[in-house]
BALOFI-336297 format. One line per field, with one value per atom (N, C-alpha, C, O): residue in three letters; atom name; x, z, y; residue number from 0. Coordinates in pm, whole numbers. Example, Ala and Ser with C-alpha at 12.3 -4.5 7.8 and 13.67 -1.06 7.14 Angstrom:
<nodes>
code <- c(ALA, ALA, ALA, ALA, SER, SER, SER, SER)
site <- c(N, CA, C, O, N, CA, C, O)
east <- c(1319, 1230, 1320, 1424, 1285, 1367, 1290, 1341)
up <- c(780, 780, 780, 846, 708, 714, 787, 804)
north <- c(-569, -450, -330, -332, -225, -106, 3, 114)
pos <- c(0, 0, 0, 0, 1, 1, 1, 1)
</nodes>
This chain:
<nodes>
code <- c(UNK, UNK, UNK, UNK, UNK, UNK, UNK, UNK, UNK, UNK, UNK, UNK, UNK, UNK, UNK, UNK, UNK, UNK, UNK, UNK, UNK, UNK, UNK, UNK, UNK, UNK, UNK, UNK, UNK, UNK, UNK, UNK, UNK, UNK, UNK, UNK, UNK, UNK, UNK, UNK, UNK, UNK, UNK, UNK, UNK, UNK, UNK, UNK, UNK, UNK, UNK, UNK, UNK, UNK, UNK, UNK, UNK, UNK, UNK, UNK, UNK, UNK, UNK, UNK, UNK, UNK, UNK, UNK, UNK, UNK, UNK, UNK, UNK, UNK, UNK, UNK, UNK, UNK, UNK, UNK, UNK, UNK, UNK, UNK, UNK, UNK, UNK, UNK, UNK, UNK, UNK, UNK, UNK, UNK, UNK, UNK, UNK, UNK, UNK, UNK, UNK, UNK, UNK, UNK, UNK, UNK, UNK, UNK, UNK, UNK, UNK, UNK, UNK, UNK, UNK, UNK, UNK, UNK, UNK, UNK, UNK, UNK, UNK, UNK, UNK, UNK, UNK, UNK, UNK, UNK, UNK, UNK, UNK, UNK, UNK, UNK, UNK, UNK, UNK, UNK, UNK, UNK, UNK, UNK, UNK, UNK, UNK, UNK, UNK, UNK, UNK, UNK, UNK, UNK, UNK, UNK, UNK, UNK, UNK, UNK, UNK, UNK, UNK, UNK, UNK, UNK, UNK, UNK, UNK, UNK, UNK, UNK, UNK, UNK, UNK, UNK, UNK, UNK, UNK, UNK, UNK, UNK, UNK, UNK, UNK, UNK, UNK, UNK, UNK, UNK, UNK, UNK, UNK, UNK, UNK, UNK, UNK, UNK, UNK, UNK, UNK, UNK, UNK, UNK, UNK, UNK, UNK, UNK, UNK, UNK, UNK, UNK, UNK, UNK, UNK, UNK, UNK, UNK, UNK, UNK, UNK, UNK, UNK, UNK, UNK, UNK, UNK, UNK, UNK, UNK, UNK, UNK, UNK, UNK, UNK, UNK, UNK, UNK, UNK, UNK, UNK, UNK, UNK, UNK, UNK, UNK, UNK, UNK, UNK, UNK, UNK, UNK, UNK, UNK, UNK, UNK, UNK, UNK, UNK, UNK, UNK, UNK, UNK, UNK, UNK, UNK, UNK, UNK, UNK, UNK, UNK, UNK, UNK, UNK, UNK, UNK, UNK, UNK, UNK, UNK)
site <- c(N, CA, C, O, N, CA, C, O, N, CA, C, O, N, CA, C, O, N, CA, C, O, N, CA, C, O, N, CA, C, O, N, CA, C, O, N, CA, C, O, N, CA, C, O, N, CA, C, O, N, CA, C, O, N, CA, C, O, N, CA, C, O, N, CA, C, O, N, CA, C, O, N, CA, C, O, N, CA, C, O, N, CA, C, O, N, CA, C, O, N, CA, C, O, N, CA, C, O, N, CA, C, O, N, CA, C, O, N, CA, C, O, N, CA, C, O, N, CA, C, O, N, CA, C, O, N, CA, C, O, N, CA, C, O, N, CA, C, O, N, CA, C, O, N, CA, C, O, N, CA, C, O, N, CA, C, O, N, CA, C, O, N, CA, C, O, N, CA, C, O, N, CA, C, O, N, CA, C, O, N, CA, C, O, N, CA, C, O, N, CA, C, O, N, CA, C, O, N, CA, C, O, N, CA, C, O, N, CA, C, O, N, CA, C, O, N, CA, C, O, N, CA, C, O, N, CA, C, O, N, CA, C, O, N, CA, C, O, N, CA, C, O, N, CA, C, O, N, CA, C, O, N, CA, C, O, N, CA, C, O, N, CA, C, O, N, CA, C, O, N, CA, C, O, N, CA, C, O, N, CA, C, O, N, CA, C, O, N, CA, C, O, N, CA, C, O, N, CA, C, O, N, CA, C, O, N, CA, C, O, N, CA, C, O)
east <- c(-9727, -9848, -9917, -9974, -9907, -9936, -9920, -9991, -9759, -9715, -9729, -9751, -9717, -9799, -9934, -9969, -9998, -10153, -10166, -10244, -10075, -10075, -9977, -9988, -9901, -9809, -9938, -9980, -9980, -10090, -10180, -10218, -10220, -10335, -10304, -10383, -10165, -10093, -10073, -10095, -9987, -10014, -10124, -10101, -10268, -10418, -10449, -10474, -10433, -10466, -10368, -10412, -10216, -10174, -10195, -10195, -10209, -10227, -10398, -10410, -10501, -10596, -10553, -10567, -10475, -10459, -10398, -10444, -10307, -10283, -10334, -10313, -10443, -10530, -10646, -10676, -10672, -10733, -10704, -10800, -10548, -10461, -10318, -10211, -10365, -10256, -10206, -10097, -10292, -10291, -10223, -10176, -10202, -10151, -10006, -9899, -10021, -9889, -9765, -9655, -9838, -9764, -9724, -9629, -9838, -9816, -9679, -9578, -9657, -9586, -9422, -9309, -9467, -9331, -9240, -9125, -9348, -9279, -9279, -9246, -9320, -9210, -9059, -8962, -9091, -8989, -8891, -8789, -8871, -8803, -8694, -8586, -8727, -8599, -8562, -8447, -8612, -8493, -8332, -8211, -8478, -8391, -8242, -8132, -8264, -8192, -8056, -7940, -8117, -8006, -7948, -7828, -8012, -7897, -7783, -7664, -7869, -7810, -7675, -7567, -7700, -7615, -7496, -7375, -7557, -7445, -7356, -7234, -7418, -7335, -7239, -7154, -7240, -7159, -7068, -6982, -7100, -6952, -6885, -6771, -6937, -6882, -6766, -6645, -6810, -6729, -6638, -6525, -6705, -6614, -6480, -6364, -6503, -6384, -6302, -6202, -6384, -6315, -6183, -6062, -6259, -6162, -6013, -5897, -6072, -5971, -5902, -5803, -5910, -5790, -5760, -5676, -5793, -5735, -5594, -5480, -5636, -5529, -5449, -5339, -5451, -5337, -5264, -5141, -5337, -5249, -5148, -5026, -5198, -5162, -5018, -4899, -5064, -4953, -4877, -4773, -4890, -4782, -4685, -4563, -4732, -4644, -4528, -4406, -4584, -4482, -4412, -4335, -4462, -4364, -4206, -4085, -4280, -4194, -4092, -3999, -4147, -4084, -3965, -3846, -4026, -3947, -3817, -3704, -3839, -3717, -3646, -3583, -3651, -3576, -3534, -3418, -3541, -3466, -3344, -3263, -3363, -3258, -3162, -3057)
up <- c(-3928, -3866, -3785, -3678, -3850, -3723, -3616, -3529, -3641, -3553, -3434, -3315, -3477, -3338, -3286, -3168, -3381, -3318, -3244, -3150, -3270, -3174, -3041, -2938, -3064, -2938, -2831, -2725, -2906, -2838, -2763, -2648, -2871, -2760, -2692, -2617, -2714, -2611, -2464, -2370, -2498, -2379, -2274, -2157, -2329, -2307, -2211, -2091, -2329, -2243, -2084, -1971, -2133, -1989, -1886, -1776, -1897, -1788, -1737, -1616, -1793, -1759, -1670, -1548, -1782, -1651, -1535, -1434, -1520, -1411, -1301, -1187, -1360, -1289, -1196, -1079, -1296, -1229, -1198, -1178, -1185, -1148, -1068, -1069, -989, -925, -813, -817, -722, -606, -644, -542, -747, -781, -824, -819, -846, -924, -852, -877, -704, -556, -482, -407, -530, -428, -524, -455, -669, -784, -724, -712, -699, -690, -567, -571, -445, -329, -310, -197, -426, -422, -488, -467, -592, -645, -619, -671, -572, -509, -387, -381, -294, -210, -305, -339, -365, -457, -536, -532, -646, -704, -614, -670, -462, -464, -413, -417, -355, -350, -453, -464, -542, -690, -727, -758, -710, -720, -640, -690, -516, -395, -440, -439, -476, -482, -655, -673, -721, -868, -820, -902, -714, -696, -609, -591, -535, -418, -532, -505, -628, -724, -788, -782, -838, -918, -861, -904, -722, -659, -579, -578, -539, -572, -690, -701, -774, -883, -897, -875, -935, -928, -782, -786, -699, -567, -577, -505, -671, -700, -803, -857, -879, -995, -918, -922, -852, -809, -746, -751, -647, -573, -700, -694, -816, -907, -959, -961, -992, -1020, -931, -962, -850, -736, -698, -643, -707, -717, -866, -859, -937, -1112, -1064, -1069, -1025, -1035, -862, -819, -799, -679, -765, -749, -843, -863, -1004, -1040, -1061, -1171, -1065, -1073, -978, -940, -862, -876, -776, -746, -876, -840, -974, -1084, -1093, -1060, -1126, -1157, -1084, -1122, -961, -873, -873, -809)
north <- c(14521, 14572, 14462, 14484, 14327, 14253, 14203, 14153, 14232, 14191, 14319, 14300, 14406, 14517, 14490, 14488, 14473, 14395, 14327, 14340, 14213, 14101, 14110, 14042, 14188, 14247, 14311, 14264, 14435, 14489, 14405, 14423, 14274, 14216, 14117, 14060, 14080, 14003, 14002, 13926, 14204, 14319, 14313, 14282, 14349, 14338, 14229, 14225, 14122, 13974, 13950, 13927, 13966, 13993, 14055, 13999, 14142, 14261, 14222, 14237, 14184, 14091, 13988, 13983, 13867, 13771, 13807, 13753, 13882, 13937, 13976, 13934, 14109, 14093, 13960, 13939, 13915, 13814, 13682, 13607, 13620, 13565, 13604, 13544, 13744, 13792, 13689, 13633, 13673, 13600, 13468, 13417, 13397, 13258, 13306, 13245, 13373, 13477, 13469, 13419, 13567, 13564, 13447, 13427, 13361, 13213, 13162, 13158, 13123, 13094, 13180, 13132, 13298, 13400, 13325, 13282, 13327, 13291, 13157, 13121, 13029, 12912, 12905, 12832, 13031, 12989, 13083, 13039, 13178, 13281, 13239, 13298, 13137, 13054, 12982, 13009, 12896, 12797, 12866, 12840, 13026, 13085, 13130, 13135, 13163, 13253, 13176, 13217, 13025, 12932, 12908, 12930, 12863, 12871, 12969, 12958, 13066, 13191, 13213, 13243, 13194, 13190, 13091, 13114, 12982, 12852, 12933, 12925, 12978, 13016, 13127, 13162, 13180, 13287, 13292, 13377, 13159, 13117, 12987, 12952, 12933, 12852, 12974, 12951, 13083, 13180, 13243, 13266, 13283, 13339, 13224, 13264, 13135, 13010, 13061, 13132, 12996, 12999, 13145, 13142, 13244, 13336, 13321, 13360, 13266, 13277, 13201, 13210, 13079, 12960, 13010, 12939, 13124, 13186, 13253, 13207, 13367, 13453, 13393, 13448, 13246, 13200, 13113, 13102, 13049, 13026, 13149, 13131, 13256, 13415, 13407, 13409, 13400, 13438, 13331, 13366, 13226, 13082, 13144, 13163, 13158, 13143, 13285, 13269, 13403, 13486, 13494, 13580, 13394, 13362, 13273, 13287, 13196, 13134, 13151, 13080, 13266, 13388, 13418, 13386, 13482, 13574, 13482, 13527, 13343, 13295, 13204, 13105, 13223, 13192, 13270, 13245, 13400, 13495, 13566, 13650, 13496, 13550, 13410, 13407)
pos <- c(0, 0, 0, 0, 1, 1, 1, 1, 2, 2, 2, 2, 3, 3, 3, 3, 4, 4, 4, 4, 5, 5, 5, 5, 6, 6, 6, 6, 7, 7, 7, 7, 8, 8, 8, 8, 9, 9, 9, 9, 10, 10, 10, 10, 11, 11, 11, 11, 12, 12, 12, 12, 13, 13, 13, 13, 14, 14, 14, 14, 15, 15, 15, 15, 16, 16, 16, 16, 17, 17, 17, 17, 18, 18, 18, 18, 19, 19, 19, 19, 20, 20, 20, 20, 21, 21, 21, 21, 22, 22, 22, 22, 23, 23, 23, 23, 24, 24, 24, 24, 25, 25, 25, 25, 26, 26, 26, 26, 27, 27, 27, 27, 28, 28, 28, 28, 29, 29, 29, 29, 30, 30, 30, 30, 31, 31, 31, 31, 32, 32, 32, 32, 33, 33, 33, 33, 34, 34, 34, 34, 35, 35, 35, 35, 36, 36, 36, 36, 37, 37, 37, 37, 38, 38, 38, 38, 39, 39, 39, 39, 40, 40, 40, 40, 41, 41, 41, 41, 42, 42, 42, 42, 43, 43, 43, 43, 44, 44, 44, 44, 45, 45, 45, 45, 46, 46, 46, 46, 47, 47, 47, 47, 48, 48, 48, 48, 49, 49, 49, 49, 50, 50, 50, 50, 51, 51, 51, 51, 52, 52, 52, 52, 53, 53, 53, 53, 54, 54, 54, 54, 55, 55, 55, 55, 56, 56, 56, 56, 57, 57, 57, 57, 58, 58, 58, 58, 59, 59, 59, 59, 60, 60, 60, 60, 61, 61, 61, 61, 62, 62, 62, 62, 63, 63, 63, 63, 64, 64, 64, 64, 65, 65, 65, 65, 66, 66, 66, 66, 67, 67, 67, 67, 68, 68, 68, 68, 69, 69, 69, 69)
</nodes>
């Protein structure tokens, strides 16, 4: 039970500061919103590499399956 209480006025108090710290909120959002999305950007051409030296490994091993076998 208290811990709903305190959820509740946790809730309360936020949605307050919010209100009356929106504007810092926005300024906060849009510094950190280009950094994020470079990170972001850079983690997903890192992975996506990754996977693409996956499949040409993929495809080296059964290139070279396949001329053994003949």
């Amino acid at each position: 039970m208290r811990t709903l209480i305190g959820g509740a006025i946790a809730a309360v108090l936020g949605v307050i500061g919010l209100a009356v710290w929106f504007g810092e909120l926005m300024q906060l959002i849009a510094g950190v919103l280009p950094s994020m999305l470079i990170v972001g950007g850079a983690l997903a051409m890192y992975l996506g590499f990754d996977e693409l030296k996956d499949s040409w490994n993929k495809d080296m091993s059964s290139a070279d399956d396949q001329a053994s076998e003949e």
